[in-house]
Structure formats: structure tokens, C-alpha cells
N, C-alpha and C positions, 0 to 999 in steps of 0.2 A: 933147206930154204934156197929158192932162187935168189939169182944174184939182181939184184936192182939197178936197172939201168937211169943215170940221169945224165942226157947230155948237155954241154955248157951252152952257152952261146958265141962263143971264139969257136968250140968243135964245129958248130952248126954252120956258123959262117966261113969259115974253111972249106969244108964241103958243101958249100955256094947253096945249103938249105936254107929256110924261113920257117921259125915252129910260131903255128898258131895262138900262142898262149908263150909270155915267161911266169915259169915261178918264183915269186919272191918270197923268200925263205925267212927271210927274217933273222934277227938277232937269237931268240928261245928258239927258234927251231932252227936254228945250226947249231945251236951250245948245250943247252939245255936239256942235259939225257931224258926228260919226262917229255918234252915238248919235238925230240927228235923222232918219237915215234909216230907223231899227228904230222910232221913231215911224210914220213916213210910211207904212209899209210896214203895219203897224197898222191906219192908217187905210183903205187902201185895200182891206184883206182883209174889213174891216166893213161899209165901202160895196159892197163885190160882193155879200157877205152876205147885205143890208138889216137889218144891227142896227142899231136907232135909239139911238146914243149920243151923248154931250156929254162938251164938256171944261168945263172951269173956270176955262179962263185967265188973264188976269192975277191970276184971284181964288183959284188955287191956287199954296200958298207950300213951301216945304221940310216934310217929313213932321218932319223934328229926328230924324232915322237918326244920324245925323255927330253932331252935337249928343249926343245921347243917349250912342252909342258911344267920344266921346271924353270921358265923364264930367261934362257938363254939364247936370245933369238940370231945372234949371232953364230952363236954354232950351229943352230940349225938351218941358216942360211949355207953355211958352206960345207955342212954334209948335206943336204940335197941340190947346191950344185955341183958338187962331184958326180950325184948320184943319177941326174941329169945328164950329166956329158957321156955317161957311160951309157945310159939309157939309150939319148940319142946315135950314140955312135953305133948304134946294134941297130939303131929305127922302130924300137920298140913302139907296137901300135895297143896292142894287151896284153895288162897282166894280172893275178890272179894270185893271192897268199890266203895264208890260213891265220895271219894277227891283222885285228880290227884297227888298232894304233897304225899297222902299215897301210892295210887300206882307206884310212880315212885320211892320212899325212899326201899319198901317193894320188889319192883321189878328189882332195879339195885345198891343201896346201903348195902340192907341188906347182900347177898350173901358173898361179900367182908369181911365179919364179921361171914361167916358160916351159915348163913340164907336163905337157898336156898328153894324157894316155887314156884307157877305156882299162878300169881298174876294176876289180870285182872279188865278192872274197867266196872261199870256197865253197860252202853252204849257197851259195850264188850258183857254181859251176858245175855242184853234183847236182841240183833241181833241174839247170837245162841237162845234162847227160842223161837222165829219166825220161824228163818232155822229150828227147830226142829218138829216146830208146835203145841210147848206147851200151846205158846201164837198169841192171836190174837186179833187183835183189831178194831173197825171200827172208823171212823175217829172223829166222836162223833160232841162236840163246837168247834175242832179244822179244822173240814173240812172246805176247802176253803181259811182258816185264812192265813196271811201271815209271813211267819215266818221266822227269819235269826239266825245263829246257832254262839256262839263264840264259839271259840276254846281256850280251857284253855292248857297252854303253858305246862303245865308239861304231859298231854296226847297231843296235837299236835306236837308241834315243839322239844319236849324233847323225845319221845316214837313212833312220825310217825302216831298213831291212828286217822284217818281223817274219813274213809267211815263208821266206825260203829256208831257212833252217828246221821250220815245224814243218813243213809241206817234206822235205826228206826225211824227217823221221817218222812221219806218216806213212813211210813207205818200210818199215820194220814191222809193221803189225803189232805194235804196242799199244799200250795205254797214255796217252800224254795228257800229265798233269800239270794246269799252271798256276805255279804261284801266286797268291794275292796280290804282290807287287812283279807285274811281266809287263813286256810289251812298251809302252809308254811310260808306265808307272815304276819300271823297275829300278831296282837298286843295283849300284855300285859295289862289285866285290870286294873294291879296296885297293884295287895296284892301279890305276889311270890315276895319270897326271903325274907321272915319275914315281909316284910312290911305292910301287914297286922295290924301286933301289934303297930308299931313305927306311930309317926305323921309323914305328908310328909315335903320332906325337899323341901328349898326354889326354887321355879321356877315360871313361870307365868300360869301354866295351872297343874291341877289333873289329871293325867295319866287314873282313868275311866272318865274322864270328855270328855277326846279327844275319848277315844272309843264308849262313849256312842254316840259321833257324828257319829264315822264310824257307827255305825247299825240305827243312826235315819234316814240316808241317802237313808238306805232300803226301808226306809216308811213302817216297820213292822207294825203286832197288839202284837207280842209278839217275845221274844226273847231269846231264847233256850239258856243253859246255861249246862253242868256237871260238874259242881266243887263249893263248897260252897262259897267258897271266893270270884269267878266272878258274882255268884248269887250276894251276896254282893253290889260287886264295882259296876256290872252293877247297881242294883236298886238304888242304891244312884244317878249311873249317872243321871239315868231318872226321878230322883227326881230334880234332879240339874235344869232338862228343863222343871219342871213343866208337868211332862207327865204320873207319874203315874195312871190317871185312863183313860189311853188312850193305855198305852204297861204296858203289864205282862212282868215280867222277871221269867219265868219257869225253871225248872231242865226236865228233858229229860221223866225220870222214873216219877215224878210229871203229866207229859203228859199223857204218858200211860195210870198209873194209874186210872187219869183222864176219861179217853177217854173209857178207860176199865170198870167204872162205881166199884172202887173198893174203 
């Protein structure tokens, strides 16, 4: 395996460069052994690419999504002013992650707080790399396959972004089927709004448990995912029905990347 190159943004500015794009990593995809792969995966569709981008590393901290959403608006005041000064101090003009919670926090929260950037989430970045013709891919193990897309609430029903995640997987040569509840209609996997972190509180049913019904309904072989956290909920769901070696739960760019032989 090649070695994967990601330069910082200290490296970048050292050597008096500007990368077109940062990547913010996020919290699951720096820690999160399942969620570091839809990182890796990232990287290497930008190095085939040649987008010159940077990360921030140790010097990028929690967006305060969780924070924020579990009503602590004071911590999330002063992690995204840190987040901010660090931002500025690089001159960050665009950035680009692969969690909805970062892009929606970085992209309508921050501004409010003097953080004004041109934010976009991945599924965003591979549709222009296609229209661009930077990338291309042929359909690979995914031609044929059947495949149903969630939509994670903080890029659909929060942000309106519907066609750039199906218009890329349009480009595998599948089958895309959608769920009864997509699009505007969709449901909640279960981890927005900090819950995530917190045990569920009392009901009769697990909130991915019911969605993992809405996509088995599809009679998918895999199930499209951009957001780490639905990666998550869904694969537990499909664990719940005993279906993991029967449906993949994929991130979009993991696809690609896939597909791309990268």
C-alpha cells in the first residue's frame, strides 16, 4: 500500500504554499477506527485528483456540534472561537469535511461568531471533481449492486443537499433505490443532537432500529451513507437483524474510492 500523503497547514505555510481546499477532519474521523477509513478514502481521491489541500491537525479541535446541540452554548462559543482564530490565522477561504454536524456548525453557525468560510461537504466535492473531469470512475464491485442512499439530517433536511450524493453514486453504475422516507421526508438515524454520546432514553424501539427497517425494505446489498455517525447507527441497525454479511453500510467517498481501485 502506498504511503498517504496529508500535508498540514503549518507545513503548507512554511513553504510559503496556499492549498485550495482544507480538510476538516472531524472528531470520528480522527478517532473513530470505522470512521478513519471515509478519512483515508478522502485523501486518496484528492491526491489522484491533484487538489492541493491541508489539514490542521493537532491544531483542529471539536466544531462544539455535541456541545451546542446538547444545550451548552457556552462551550460551544469558545470552541469555535478557538476554532476560528486558528482558521483565520491560516486565512482559510475553503473547507470541505466528510460530517454533516461539521458542515452545518462551520457553515451556518460559525459566521454568527465572525467565521465566515465557503464550507462544503464531500459528496459536494466529488460531484464538482466529475463535472470537472478530474475524476472518473467505472462502476467496478458496485455495478449492478443495489443500493439505497440515507440522508443525514444535517446535510438534507438542515442544508437542502439531496442531488450531490445521488448524482455521485449515479456515477457506479447501480441501482439506486429510495426509501419511502428520503430526501425531505427522511428520518433520523438516531445520533444528531449529541445523542450520539448519551444512552437512549426510554421508548419501545431504537430510532436506527426503525430506519434500519426503512432501507431493509429496499432489499438493498449496501447502503450509502455521508456522515459518520449514520455510518454508525445504520451498521448497528443491520447488526440488530443479523444482516451484516449480507448489507454493507458504505460512506459515498469509501465507494469511489473503492470503485477507483485507490
Amino acid at each position: 500500500m502506498s504511503e498517504i500523503k496529508v500535508p498540514t497547514m503549518a507545513e503548507m505555510m512554511a513553504a510559503g504554499e496556499t492549498p485550495e481546499v482544507l480538510f476538516w477532519v472531524g472528531c470520528a474521523g480522527s478517532f473513530d477506527d470505522r470512521a478513519k477509513k471515509i478519512t483515508k478514502a478522502i485523501v486518496k481521491i484528492l491526491n489522484k485528483c491533484n487538489v492541493k489541500f491541508a489539514v490542521l491537525g493537532t491544531e483542529e479541535a471539536c466544531t462544539g456540534d455535541p456541545a451546542k446541540r446538547a444545550g451548552n452554548e457556552f462551550l460551544f462559543q469558545m470552541q469555535a472561537m478557538m476554532n476560528i482564530q486558528v482558521l483565520d490565522a491560516y486565512e482559510v477561504k475553503k473547507i470541505v469535511t466528510a460530517c454533516p454536524h461539521c458542515f452545518n456548525t462551520l457553515k451556518n453557525e460559525y459566521p454568527g461568531l465572525g467565521g465566515n468560510y465557503e464550507v462544503i461537504h464531500h459528496t459536494q466535492l466529488l460531484e464538482s471533481l466529475f463535472n470537472e473531469g478530474k475524476l472518473q470512475v467505472e462502476g467496478g464491485e458496485f455495478k449492478g449492486k443495489k443500493i439505497t442512499f440515507h440522508d443525514p439530517c444535517y446535510l438534507g433536511r438542515a442544508n437542502e443537499v439531496y442531488e450531490a450524493p445521488r448524482n455521485v453514486l449515479q456515477k457506479l453504475d447501480a441501482e439506486l433505490v429510495e426509501m419511502k422516507r428520503c430526501k425531505a421526508k427522511g428520518l433520523c438515524c438516531g445520533a444528531g443532537g449529541a445523542q450520539m454520546f448519551k444512552e437512549a432514553e426510554k421508548g419501545n424501539k431504537e430510532v436506527n432500529v426503525e430506519r434500519t427497517e426503512d432501507a431493509l425494505e429496499t432489499n438493498p446489498q449496501i447502503i450509502a451513507t455521508g456522515c459518520p455517525f449514520c455510518n454508525t447507527m445504520m451498521t448497528d441497525g443491520v447488526k440488530n437483524f443479523n444482516k451484516e454479511n449480507d448489507i454493507k453500510v458504505l460512506d459515498i467517498a469509501e465507494m469511489i474510492a473503492s470503485a477507483s481501485d485507490l
